[in-house]
N, C-alpha and C positions, 0 to 999 in steps of 0.2 A: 534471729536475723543479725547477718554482720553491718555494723553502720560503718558508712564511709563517710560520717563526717572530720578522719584525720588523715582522710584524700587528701581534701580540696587545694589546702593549700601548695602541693609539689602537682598538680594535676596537667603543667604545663610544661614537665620538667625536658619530656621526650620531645617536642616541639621547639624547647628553647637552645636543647644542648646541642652540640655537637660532635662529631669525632667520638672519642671515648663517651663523651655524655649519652651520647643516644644510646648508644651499644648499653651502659650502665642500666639508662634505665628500662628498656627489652627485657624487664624480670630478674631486673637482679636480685641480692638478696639482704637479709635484714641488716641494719644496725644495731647498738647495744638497747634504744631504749626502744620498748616494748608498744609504748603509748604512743610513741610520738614517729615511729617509722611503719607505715604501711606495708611492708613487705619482714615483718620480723616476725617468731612465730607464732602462731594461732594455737588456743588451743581449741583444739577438736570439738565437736558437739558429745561424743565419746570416745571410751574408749578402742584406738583406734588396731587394726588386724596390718595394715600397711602401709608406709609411710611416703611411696613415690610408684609411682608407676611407670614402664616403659610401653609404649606403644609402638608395635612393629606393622605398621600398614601397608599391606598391600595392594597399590592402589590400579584399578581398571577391574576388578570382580574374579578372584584365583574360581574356578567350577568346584564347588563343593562335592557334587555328586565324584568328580575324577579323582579327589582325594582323601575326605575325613565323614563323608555320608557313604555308608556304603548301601546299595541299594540292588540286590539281584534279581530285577524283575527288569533292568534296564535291560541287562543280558538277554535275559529270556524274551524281552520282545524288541529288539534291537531291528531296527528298519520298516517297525511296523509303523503305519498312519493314523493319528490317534491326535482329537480335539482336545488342545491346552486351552483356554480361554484367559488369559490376561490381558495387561493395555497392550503390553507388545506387540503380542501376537495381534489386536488389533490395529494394530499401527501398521504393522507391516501389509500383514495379508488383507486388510479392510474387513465388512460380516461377513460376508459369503461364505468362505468356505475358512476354518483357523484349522484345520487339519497339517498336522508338524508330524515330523518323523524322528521315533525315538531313536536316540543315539546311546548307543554302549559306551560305559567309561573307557578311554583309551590306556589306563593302567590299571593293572591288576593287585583287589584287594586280596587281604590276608590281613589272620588275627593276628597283634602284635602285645607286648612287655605281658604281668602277669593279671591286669585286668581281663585280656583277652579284647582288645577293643579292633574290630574291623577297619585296616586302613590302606589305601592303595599306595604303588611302591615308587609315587608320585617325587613323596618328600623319606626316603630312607634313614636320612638321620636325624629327622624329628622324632620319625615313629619309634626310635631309640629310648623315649624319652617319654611316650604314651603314658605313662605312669603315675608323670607327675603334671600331666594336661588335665584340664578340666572343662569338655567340650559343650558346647551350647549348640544344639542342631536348629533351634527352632528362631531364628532369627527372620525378623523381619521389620521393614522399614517405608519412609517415605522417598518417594522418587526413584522414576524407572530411567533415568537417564545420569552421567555421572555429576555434572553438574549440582543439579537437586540434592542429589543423596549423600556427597563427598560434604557437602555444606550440612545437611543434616547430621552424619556420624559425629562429623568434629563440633558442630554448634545447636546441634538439637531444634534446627529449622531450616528451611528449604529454601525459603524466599527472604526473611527479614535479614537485618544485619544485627547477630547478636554473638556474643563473647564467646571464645571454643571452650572447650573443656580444658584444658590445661591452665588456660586463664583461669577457671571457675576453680578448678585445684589450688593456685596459688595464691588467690583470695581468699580462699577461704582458709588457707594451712600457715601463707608465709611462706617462707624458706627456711632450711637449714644452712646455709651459708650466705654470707655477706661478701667473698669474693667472687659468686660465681652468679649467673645467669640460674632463676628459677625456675624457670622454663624455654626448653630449649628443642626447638624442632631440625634435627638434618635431613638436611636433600628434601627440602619442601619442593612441591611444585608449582609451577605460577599459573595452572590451569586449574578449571577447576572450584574458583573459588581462591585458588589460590593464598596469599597475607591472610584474607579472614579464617582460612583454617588456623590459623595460629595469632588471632589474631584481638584485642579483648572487647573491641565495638566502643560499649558505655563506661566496661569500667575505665577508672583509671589507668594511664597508660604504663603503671609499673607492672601491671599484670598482662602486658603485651608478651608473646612467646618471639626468643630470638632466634633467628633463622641463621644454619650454618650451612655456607653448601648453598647446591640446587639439585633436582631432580636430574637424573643422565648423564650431572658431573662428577667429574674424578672425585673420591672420599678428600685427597687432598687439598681439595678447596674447602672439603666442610671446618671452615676455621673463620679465627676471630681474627682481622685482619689490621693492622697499623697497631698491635700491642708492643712490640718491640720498638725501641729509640736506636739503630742501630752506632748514628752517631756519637750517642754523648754517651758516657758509663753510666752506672749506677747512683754514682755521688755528684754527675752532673745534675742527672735525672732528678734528685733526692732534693736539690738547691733549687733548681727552676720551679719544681711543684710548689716545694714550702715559699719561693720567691710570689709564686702565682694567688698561693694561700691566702697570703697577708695584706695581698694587693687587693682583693677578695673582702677582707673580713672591714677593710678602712671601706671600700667602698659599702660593705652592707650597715656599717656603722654613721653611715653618712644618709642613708637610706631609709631607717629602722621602717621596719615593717613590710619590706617589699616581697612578697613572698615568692616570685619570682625571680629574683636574683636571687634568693638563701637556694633555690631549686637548684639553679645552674651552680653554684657552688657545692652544695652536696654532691651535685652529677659529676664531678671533678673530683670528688673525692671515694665518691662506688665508684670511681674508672681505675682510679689509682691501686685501688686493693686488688682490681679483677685482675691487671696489665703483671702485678706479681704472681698471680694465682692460674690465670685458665693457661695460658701456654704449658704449663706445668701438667695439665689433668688431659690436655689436646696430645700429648708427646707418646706416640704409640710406641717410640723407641724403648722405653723402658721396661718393656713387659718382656718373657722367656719367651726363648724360642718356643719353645713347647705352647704356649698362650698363642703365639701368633698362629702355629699352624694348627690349633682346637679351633680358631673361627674362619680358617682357611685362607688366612693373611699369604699373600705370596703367591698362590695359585691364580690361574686366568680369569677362573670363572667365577672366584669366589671373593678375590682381593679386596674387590668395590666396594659389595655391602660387609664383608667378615670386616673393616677397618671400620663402618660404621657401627656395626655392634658394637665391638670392642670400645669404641670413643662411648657411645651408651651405659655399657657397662662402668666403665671410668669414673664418669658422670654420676649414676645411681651412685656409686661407691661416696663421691665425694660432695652430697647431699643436693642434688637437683633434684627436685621436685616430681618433673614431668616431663620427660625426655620422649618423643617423637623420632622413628625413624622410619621413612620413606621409603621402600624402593617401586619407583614410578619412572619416568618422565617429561620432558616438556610437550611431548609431541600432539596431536590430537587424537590420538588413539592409546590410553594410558596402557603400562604392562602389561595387565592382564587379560588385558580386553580382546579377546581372539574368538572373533566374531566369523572369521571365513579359514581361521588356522588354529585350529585348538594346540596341535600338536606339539606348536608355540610354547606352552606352558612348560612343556620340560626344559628349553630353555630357562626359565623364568626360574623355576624348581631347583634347576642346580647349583643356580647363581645366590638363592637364599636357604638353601638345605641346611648345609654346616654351617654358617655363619649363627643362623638360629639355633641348633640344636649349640654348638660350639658358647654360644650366649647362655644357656639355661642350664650346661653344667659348668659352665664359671660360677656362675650366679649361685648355682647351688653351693659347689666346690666352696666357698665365702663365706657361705651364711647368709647372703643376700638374699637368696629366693623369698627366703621365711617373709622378711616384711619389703617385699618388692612384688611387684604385681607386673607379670608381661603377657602383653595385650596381643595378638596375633589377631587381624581381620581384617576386613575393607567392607567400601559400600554398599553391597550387594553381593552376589551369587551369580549364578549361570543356569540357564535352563538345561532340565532333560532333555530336549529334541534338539534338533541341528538347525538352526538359522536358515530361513527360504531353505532349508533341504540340501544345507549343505555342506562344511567342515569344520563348522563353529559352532559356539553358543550362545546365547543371546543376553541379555542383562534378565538379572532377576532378583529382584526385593523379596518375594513374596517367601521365601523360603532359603536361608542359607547357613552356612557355620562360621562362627568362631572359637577359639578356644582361647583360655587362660592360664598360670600358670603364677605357683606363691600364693601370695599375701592374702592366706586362708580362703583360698579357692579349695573345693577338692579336689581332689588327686587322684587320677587314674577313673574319671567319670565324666558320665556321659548324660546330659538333661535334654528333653525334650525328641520331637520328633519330625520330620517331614513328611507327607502321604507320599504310598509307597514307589513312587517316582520320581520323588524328590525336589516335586515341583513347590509345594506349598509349605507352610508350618501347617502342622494339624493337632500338634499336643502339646500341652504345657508351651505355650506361645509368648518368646521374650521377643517383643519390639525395642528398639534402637533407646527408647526412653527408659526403660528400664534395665536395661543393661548400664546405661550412664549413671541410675539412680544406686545401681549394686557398685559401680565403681568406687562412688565419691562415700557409698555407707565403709564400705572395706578402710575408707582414709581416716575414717569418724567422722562424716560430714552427711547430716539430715539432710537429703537432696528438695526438702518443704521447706526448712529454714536455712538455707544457701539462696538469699535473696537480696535482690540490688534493685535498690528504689532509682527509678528514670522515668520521666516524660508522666510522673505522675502515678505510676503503677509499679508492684513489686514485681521484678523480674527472677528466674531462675532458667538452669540449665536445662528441667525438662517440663519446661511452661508448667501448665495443669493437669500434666499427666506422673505417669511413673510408678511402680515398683520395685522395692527391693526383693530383685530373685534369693528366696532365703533358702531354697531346694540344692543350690550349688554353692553354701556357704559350710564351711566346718563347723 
C-alpha cells in the first residue's frame, strides 16, 4: 500500500493557488526530493512492461458489431424478429413482447494485415495496423445508460465519487517530469460525469487530471492558457518571480510551520518551470510536414482530433503519465450514440481514422509504442438489432470491443468472444474491472495494493473485484 501520509501537508495546495498555482497543481510533476514531494517518482510494485498510457475514448458507444466483431449470422438473418432480452430492451418495449429486428452491419468485413483478423472497412487505416492491435471482444460493464458507465470506465463506480484511473496512475507511479502536468485529459466533456472523469475525489489533489480543451471545441483551445507574460521579457519575468520568491520565503520565515503558505509557495514555483516548458511540448508548429499530414493535420475532417493526437503524442514523448483524449461532445447525445442514424458513424469514423492509425505508426516509428500503452474504447457497445425497429442501435454493456496497442500487449490478437450475434460476452469474459486491473499491472502496479486509506477503509480503483487478463499479456 502507498501511504499518503507526505500528502497532507500540500493537500490544500489546488484550493489555495491560483492562476498558475492551480494549473501547477492539476498533476504536475515531481520535484528533486523523492520523500518529500508527492508527485515524484514511485517505484513500481514490479517490474514494469509500460511506462504511460494514452487513452483514446470514444465517447457515446462506436457498434462493435459494425466495425472490429465481425459476426456473419447478422447477414444471414438480417430483418428477422428475434427476442433480445436485456434491461433495454426492457425499458423500451416493457414484458410483453422484447422481440427486436436484427440489423446487418452497414460496412463490410474483410480479413485484414498478416494475422488475418476480420474487420469492417468502417476504420480503413486502423485496420492498416491490425497487427499490432491486441483486441478484447468480450467486454462488459456496469450501466446501460451513459451516465453510469462513462463514470464507471474512468472511475470504476457508477454512483460513488471516487478517483479516475489516471489519478490512480499518478499516485501511484509519480511523474516523469517536473515541468509538465502528469496527467492530462484533452477535449474532456462536461457531461456525463463530466471533472470526475478526470478527476481524483479523495486523493490528494496533485493527482487531479488537467483539462485542456473541451469536447466539440476547436483542438486550438486544447491549451494551457495565461502561460505567456506577453508584456514584460524574459529578464523582467526572471526579477519579478525571484522578487515574489523572497517576499515568500521572509514571509514563511515569519510563519514557520504554516504548511499552507510553503503550499502556495511551492505552487509558484511548479508554475514557473511548467510556463517555460508546456508551450514548448503544446507547439504543433514544429513537427514536418510529412508528421502533420501522417495524422491528417490540414485536412476537414481530420484537422480536429489528428492535432489532438499529435499533442498526445508529444506529451507521451515528453513524460506524462496518462494522457486522455476525447473525441465526444457537449451535446446530450454523445458521438457515437446513433440511436435512430447509425449511418452517422461513418462520419464519426473518418474524422478519427488517420489521426489514430497516423498516432500508432508515430509511436511506433519512435520507439514509443514498446513502453506506451494506447487505449482505444468507450463505455459500452451497441446492440445487434435496430432500436424500436429502426435505424439505429441501442446501448449495450453486455457485450462489446476494445482494443490495445504497445506496452506488451500482444500483437496482432484477438481474446475472448461474444454469442454469435454479438449481443452478449460468452467466453473468456473481461469486465471493466479487470481490464483496469491489466492496465495498472502493465505500469508495475498490484491493482490489490494500489490503495488509499479514507473514511476509514482502504480504497482502490477496482473496489473488491479484478483480474489481471494474463491471456493478452506477452
Amino acid at each position: 500500500m502507498f501511504s499518503d501520509a507526505n500528502c497532507n501537508r500540500r493537500q490544500v495546495l489546488q484550493a489555495a493557488a491560483c492562476g498558475f498555482g492551480s494549473l501547477a497543481v492539476a498533476g504536475l510533476a515531481q520535484a528533486a526530493a523523492a520523500n518529500d514531494e508527492p508527485l515524484a517518482p514511485r517505484t513500481p510494485h514490479f517490474a514494469p512492461r509500460a511506462k504511460r498510457i494514452i487513452f483514446l475514448f470514444m465517447q457515446g458507444g462506436p457498434s462493435h458489431v459494425d466495425s472490429f466483431d465481425y459476426k456473419p449470422l447478422l447477414d444471414e438473418q438480417d430483418g428477422k424478429m428475434m427476442t433480445f432480452a436485456d434491461d433495454r430492451a426492457f425499458a423500451n418495449l416493457g414484458k410483453k413482447d422484447l422481440s427486436q429486428r436484427v440489423m446487418k452491419p452497414l460496412w463490410k468485413f474483410q480479413q485484414q494485415g498478416a494475422c488475418g483478423k476480420w474487420v469492417s472497412n468502417l476504420f480503413p487505416e486502423i485496420n492498416k495496423h491490425v497487427d499490432d492491435l491486441c483486441f478484447i471482444h468480450s467486454m462488459h460493464t456496469e450501466g446501460v445508460a451513459h451516465g453510469p458507465a462513462t463514470l464507471f470506465l474512468h472511475c470504476g463506480s457508477a454512483n460513488f465519487i471516487r478517483p479516475s484511473i489516471g489519478s490512480w496512475v499518478l499516485y501511484g507511479l509519480g511523474s516523469e517530469n517536473q515541468n509538465l502536468p502528469g496527467f492530462v485529459s484533452i477535449a474532456p466533456s462536461a457531461g456525463n460525469g463530466g471533472p470526475r472523469n478526470y478527476g481524483n475525489a479523495f486523493l490528494p489533489p496533485f493527482y487531479q487530471g488537467t483539462a485542456l480543451g473541451k469536447a466539440g471545441a476547436p483542438a486550438t483551445e486544447a491549451t494551457i492558457r495565461n502561460m505567456r507574460n506577453g508584456p514584460a521579457g524574459a529578464s523582467t519575468q526572471r526579477q519579478l518571480f525571484d522578487l515574489t520568491q523572497t517576499l515568500n520565503s521572509q514571509q514563511l520565515q515569519s510563519r514557520a510551520g504554516d504548511a499552507e503558505l510553503e503550499a502556495v509557495i511551492n505552487s509558484f514555483e511548479l508554475a514557473w518551470r511548467m510556463q517555460s516548458r508546456a508551450p514548448d511540448v503544446l507547439d504543433l508548429t514544429k513537427e514536418s510536414a510529412a508528421t502533420l499530414a501522417q495524422y491528417g493535420i490540414g485536412e476537414k475532417e481530420t484537422d480536429n482530433f489528428g492535432k489532438q493526437c499529435l499533442m498526445a503524442r508529444r506529451m507521451s514523448e515528453a513524460g506524462v503519465r496518462f494522457i486522455q483524449v476525447t473525441y465526444g461532445d457537449n451535446t446530450a447525445n454523445p458521438a457515437w450514440d446513433q440511436h435512430s442514424n447509425l449511418p452517422k458513424h461513418g462520419d464519426h469514423a473518418r474524422a478519427v481514422d488517420k489521426p489514430v492509425a497516423g498516432l500508432l505508426a508515430d509511436l511506433k516509428q519512435r520507439g514509443l509504442l514498446e513502453d506506451t500503452i494506447v487505449w482505444w474504447g468507450s463505455e459500452f457497445g451497441r446492440t445487434p438489432y435496430a432500436e424500436k425497429n429502426g435505424t439505429g442501435r441501442d446501448h449495450n454493456p453486455s457485450g462489446f470491443t476494445v482494443w490495445l496497442a504497445g506496452g506488451g500487449f500482444k500483437p496482432g490478437f484477438a481474446f475472448g468472444q461474444t454469442d454469435e450475434f454479438g449481443h452478449a460476452a460468452v467466453q473468456d469474459k473481461v469486465h471493466m474491472h479487470d481490464l483496469h486491473a491489466t492496465l495498472l499491472h502493465q505500469l508495475g502496479l498490484n491493482h490489490e495494493q494500489l490503495t488509499y486509506r479514507y473514511a476509514g477503509r482502504n480504497f482502490r480503483l477496482t473496489d473488491v473485484h479484478g483480474r489481471v487478463v494474463k491471456e493478452v499479456l506477452v
